[in-house]
C-alpha positions as CSV (number, residue, x, y, z in Angstrom):
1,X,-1.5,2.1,17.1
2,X,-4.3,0.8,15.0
3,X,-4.0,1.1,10.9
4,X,-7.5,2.0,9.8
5,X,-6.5,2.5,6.3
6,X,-8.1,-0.5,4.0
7,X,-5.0,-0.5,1.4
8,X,-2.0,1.3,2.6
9,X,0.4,0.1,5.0
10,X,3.4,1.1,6.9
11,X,6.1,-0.2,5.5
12,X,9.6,-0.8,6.1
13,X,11.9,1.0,7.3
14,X,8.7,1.5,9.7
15,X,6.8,4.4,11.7
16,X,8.4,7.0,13.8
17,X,6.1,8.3,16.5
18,X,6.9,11.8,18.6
19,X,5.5,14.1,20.9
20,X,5.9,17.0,22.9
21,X,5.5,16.4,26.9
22,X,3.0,19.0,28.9
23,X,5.0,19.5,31.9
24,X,9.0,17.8,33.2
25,X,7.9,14.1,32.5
26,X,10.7,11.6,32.1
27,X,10.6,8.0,30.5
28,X,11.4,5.9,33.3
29,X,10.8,2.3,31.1
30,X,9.4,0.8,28.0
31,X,8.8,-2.3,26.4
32,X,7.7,-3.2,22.8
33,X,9.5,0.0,21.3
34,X,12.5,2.8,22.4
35,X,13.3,6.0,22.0
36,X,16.3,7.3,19.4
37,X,18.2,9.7,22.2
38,X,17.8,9.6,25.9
39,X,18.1,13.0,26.2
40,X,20.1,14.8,29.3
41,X,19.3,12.8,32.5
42,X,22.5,14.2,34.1
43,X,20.1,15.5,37.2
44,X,18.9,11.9,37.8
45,X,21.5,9.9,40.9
46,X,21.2,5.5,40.6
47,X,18.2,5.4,38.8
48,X,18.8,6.6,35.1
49,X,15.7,7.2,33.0
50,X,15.4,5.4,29.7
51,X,14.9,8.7,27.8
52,X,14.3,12.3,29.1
53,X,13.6,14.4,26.4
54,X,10.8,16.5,26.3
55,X,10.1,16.0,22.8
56,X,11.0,12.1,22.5
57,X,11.4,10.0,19.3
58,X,10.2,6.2,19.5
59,X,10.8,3.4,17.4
60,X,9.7,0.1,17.3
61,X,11.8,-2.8,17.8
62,X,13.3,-5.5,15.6
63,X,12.2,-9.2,15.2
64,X,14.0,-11.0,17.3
65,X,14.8,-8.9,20.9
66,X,14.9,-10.7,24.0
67,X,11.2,-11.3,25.2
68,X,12.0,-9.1,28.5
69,X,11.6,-6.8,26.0
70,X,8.3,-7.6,23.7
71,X,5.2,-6.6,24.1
72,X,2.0,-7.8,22.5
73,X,2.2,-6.6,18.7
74,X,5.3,-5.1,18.9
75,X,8.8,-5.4,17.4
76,X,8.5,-5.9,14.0
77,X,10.2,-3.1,13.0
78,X,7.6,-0.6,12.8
79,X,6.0,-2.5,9.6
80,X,1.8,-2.4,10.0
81,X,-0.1,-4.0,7.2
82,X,-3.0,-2.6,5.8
83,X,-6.4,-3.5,7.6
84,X,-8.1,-4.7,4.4
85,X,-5.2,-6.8,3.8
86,X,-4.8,-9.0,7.6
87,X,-6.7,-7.1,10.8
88,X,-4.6,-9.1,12.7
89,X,-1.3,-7.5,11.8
90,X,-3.0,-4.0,11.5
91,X,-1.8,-3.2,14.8
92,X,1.4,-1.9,16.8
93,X,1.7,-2.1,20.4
94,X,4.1,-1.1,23.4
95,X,4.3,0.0,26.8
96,X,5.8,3.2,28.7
97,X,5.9,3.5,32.0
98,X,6.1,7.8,32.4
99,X,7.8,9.9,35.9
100,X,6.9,13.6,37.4
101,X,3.4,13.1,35.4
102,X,1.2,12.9,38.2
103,X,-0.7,10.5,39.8
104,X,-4.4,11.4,38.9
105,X,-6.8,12.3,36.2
106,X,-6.0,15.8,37.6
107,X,-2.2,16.1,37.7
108,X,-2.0,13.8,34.9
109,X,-1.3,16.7,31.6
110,X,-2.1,15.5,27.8
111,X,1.5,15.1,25.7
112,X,0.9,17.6,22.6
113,X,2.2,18.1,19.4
114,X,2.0,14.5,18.1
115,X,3.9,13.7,15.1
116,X,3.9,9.9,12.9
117,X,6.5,9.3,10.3
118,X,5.1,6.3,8.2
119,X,8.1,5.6,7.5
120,X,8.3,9.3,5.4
121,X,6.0,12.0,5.2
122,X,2.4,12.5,4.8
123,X,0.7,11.8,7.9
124,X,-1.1,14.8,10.2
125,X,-2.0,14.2,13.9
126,X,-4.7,16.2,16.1
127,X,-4.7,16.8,19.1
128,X,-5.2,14.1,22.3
129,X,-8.8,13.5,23.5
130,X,-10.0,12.2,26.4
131,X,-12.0,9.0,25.5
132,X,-14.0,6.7,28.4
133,X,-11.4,5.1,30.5
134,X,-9.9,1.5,28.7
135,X,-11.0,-1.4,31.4
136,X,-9.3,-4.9,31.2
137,X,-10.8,-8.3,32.4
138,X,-8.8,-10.5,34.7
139,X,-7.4,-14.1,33.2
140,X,-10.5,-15.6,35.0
141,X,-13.2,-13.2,33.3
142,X,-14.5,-12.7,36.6
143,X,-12.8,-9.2,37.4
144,X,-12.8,-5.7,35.6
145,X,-10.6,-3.1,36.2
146,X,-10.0,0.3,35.1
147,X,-7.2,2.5,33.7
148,X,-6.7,6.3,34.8
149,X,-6.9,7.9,31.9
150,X,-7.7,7.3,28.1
151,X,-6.7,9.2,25.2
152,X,-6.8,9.6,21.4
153,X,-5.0,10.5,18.9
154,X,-5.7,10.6,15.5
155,X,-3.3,10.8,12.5
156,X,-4.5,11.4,8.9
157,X,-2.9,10.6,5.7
158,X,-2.1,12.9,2.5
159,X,-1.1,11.8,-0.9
160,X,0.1,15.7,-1.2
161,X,1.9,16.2,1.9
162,X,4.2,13.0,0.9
163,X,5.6,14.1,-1.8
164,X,5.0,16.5,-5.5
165,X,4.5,13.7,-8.1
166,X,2.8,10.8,-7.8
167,X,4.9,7.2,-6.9
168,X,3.2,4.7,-9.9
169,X,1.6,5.3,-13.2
170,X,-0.2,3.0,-15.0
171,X,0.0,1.9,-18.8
172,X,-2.7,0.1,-21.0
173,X,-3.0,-2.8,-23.8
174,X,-5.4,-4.8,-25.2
175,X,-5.7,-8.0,-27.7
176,X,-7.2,-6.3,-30.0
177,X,-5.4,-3.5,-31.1
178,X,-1.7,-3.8,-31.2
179,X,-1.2,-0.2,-30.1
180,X,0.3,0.2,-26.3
181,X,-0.4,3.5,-24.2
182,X,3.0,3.8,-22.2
183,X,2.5,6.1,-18.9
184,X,2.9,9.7,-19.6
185,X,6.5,10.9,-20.3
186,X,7.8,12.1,-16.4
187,X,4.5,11.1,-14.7
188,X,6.7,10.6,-11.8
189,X,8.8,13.8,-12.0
190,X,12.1,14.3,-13.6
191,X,14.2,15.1,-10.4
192,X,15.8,11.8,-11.0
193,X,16.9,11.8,-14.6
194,X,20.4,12.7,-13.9
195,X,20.8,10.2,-11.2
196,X,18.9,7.3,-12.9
197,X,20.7,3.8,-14.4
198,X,20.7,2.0,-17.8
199,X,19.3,-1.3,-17.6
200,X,22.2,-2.5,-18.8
201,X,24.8,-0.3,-17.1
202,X,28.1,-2.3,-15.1
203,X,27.5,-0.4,-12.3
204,X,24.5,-2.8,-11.3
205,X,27.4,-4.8,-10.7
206,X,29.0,-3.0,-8.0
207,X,28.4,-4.0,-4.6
208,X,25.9,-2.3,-2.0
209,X,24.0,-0.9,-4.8
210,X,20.7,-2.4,-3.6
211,X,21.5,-1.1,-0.1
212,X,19.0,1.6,0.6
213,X,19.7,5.3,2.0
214,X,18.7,6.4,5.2
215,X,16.8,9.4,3.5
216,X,15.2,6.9,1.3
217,X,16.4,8.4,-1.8
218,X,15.9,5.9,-4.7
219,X,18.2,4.6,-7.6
220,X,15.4,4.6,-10.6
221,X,16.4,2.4,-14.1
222,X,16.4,4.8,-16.7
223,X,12.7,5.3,-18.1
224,X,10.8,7.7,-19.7
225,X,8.0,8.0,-16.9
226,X,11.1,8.2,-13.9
227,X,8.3,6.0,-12.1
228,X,9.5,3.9,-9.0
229,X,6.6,1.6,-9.7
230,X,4.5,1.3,-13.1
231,X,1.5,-0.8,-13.1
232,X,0.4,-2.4,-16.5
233,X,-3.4,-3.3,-17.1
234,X,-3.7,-5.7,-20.7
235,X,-7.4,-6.6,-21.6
236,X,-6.4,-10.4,-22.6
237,X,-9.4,-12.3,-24.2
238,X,-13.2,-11.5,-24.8
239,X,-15.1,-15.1,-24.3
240,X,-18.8,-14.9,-24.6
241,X,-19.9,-14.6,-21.1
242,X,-16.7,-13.8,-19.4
243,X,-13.7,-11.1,-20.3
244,X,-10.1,-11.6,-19.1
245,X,-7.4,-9.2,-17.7
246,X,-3.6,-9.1,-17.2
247,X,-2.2,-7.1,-14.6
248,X,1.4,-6.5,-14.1
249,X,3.7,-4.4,-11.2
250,X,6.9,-3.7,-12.2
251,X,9.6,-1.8,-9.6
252,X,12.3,0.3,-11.2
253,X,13.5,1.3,-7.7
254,X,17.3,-0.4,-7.3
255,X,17.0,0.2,-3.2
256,X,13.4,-0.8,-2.8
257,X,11.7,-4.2,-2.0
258,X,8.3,-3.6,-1.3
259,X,6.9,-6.1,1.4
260,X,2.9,-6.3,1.5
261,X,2.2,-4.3,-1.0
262,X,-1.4,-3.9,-2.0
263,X,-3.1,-2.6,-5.8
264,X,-6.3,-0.9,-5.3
265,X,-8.2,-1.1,-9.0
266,X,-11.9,1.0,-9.5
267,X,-13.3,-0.1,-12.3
268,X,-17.0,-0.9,-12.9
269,X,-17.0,-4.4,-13.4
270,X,-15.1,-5.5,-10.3
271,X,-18.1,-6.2,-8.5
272,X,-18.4,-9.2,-10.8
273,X,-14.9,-11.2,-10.4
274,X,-15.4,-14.7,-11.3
275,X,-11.4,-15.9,-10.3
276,X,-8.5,-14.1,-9.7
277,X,-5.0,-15.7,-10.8
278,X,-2.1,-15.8,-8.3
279,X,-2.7,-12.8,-6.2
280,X,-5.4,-12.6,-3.1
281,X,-8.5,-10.3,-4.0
282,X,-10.7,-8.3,-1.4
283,X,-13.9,-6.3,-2.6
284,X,-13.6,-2.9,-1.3
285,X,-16.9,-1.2,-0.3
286,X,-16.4,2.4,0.7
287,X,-20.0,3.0,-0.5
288,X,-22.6,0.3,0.9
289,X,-24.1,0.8,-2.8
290,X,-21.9,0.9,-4.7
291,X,-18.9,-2.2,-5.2
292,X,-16.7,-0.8,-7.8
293,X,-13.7,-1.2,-6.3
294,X,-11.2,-4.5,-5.5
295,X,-7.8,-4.7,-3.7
296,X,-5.0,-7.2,-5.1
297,X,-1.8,-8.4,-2.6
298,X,0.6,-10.7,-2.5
299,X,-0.3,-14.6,-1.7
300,X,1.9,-15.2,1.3
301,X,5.4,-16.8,1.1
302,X,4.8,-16.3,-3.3
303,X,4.5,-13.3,-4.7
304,X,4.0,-10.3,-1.6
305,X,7.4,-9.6,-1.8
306,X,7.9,-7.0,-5.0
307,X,11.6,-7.2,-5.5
308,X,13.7,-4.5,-6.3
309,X,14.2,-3.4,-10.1
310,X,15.4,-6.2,-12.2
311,X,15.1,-9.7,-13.6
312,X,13.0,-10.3,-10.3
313,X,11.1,-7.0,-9.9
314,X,7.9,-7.7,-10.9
315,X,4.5,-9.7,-9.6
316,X,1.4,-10.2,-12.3
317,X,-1.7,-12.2,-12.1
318,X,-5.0,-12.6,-14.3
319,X,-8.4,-11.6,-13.5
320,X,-12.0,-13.5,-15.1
321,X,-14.4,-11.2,-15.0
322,X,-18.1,-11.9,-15.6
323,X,-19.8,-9.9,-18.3
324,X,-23.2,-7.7,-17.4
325,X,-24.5,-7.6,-21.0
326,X,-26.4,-4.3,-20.1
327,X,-23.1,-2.3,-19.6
328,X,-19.9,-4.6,-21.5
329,X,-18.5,-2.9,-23.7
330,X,-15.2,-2.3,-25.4
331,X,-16.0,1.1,-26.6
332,X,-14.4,4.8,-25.5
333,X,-12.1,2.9,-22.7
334,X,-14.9,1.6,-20.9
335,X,-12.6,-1.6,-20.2
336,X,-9.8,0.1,-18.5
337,X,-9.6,1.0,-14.8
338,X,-11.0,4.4,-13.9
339,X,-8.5,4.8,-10.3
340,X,-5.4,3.0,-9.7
341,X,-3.5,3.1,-6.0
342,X,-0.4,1.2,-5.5
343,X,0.4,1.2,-1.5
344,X,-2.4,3.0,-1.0
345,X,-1.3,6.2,-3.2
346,X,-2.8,7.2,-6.2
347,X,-1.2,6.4,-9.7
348,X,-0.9,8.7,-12.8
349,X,-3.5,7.3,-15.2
350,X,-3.1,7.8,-19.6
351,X,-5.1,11.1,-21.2
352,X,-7.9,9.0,-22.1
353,X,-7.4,10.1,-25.6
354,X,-4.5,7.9,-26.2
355,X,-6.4,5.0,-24.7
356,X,-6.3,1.9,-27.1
357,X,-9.1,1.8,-29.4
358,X,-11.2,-0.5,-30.5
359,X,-11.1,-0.6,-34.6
360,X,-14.1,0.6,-36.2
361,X,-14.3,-2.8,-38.9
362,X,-14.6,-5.0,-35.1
363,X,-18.4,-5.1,-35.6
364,X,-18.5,-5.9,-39.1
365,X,-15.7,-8.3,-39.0
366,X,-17.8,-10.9,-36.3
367,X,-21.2,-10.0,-38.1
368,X,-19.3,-11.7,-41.6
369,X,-17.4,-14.4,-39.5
370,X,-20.3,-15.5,-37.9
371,X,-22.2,-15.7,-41.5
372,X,-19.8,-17.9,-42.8
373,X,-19.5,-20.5,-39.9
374,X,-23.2,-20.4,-40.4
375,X,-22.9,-21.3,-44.0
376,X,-20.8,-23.7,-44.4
377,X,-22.1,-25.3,-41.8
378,X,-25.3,-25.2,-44.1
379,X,-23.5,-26.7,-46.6
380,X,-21.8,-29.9,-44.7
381,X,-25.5,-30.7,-43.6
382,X,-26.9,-31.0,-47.3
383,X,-24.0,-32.8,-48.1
384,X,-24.9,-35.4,-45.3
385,X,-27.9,-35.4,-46.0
């Protein structure tokens, strides 16, 4: 299983992969992952089948199993990261070893009816195709061989399909007006305004409460947005040739620590990033053109763990941005992000009315300053003179 996406991984409690078998095959073996049932094997004498359903489930397996049972890239509990974020880890692995399937490219029926939990919903497989046959080289590099059969499948991914609201929203500020746009009231969706906890409520107290549900349901402090995760974006400073930015995560999920997390950010000026502050920075080209568009994650074994909501829960970093004197500007919100994804979905933005604005005296203000510097320094050089 290879994780195409550039910022959106699988993370924990980790994928779920299922199909539907095309004639009476039985899972004899496997190594790397397992199944959730074995199914009925009742008809099988001595030999017992590790799993024979005809629509099995398979999991990966946990750090830590006996190496008679790893396989390459396997059993890290169904985690994937994100392939912009480490190609390397991008990848899940294990091997089955099928019964009554046949034993050539004839006999041998595609499984249908794929389905890939990552961990919840959203994802959508095709169908199996038949792609050239995978060969392998020998340890000496002297010898191919082939396999059987190849197939594909292909799962997509859908914001939509996941859930109704959206997971983050995003608030702005800036240096130099002292306004702050919160996120929208219920970005997020209200479903969870009953259910949601003080900051200060005793019953943060209680035991278990960070323990998570096995349906995922989350334990949100008490906001007006009802976001898991908000994301804040403050312009900091305006030098001459260079503009700085703060950007903070915050989680406000009591069950959720979110393990490589990745912000994407579009915003025009990304494609000149002078440093970036305590977080790793990837340019992120979907458009050979056009570079617009920057992932942020975790530095590893500092920050790319977001912990759950709390003292702890939250991860920020600056960015230096160069200035391009043609387009700079401060004016109608140019200076805030125009796309925000957190995990790879897509984040409830302001209504750019109630951006931060910049005040209409700015211009006249630094016209007088810079006079007077410019006078009295006039002034101190007749007096040395």
């Amino acid at each position: 299983m290879n994780n195409f996406q550039m910022y959106r991984h699988i993370q924990n409690p980790g994928w779920t992969l299922g199909w539907t078998w095309a004639k009476k095959e039985v899972i004899w073996s496997m190594v790397g992952a397992q199944t959730t049932e074995q199914g009925d094997c009742s008809k099988f004498k001595g030999n017992v089948p590790h799993c024979c359903k005809k629509t099995p489930t398979v999991v990966d397996l946990l750090p830590g199993v006996p190496y008679n049972q790893q396989f390459t890239n396997c059993c890290k509990g169904g985690v994937v990261a994100a392939w912009g974020q480490d190609p390397s880890s991008a990848v899940s692995q294990f091997q089955v070893s099928v019964g009554l399937a046949g034993t050539t490219n004839k006999t041998v029926k595609l499984p249908k009816n794929f389905t890939l939990l990552g961990p919840g919903l959203g994802y959508t497989c095709g169908p199996a195709k038949i792609v050239p046959s995978t060969a392998f080289l020998t340890a000496d590099k002297r010898r191919k061989t082939q396999a059987l059969m190849t197939w594909n499948v292909t799962c997509t991914y859908s914001q939509f399909l996941a859930r109704k609201h959206p997971s983050c929203c995003v608030s702005f500020s800036t240096f130099y007006n002292d306004t702050i746009t919160p996120c929208p009231s219920c970005a997020c969706g209200c479903e969870n305004k009953k259910s949601c906890v003080k900051a200060d409520s005793k019953i943060l107290t209680m035991k278990g409460i960070n323990t998570p549900k096995k349906d995922n349901t989350p334990l949100l402090q008490c906001t007006h947005h009802m976001c898991p995760v908000r994301v804040h974006w403050h312009v900091k400073v305006n030098y001459k040739d260079y503009w700085r930015v703060k950007i903070a995560i915050t989680n406000f999920n009591y069950r959720m620590n979110h393990t490589l997390w990745t912000l994407a950010i579009q915003h025009p000026n990304l494609n000149n990033v002078t440093q970036v502050f305590s977080f790793d920075y990837k340019p992120v080209a979907p458009y050979g053109s056009i570079n617009d568009t920057g992932m942020f994650y975790g530095t590893k074994f500092y920050n790319d763990l977001l912990m759950e909501a709390g003292p702890s829960g939250n991860v920020q970093s600056e960015v230096l941005l160069q200035k391009d004197v043609k387009t700079f500007t401060f004016k109608q919100g140019w200076a805030f992000p125009r796309k925000v994804y957190f995990n790879g979905d897509e984040c409830m933005l302001p209504p750019p009315d109630s951006y931060p604005f910049l005040p209409n005296s700015a211009q006249r203000n630094f016209a007088s300053l810079s006079t007077l510097s410019l006078t009295i320094l006039l002034l101190l050089f007749i007096s040395i003179w």
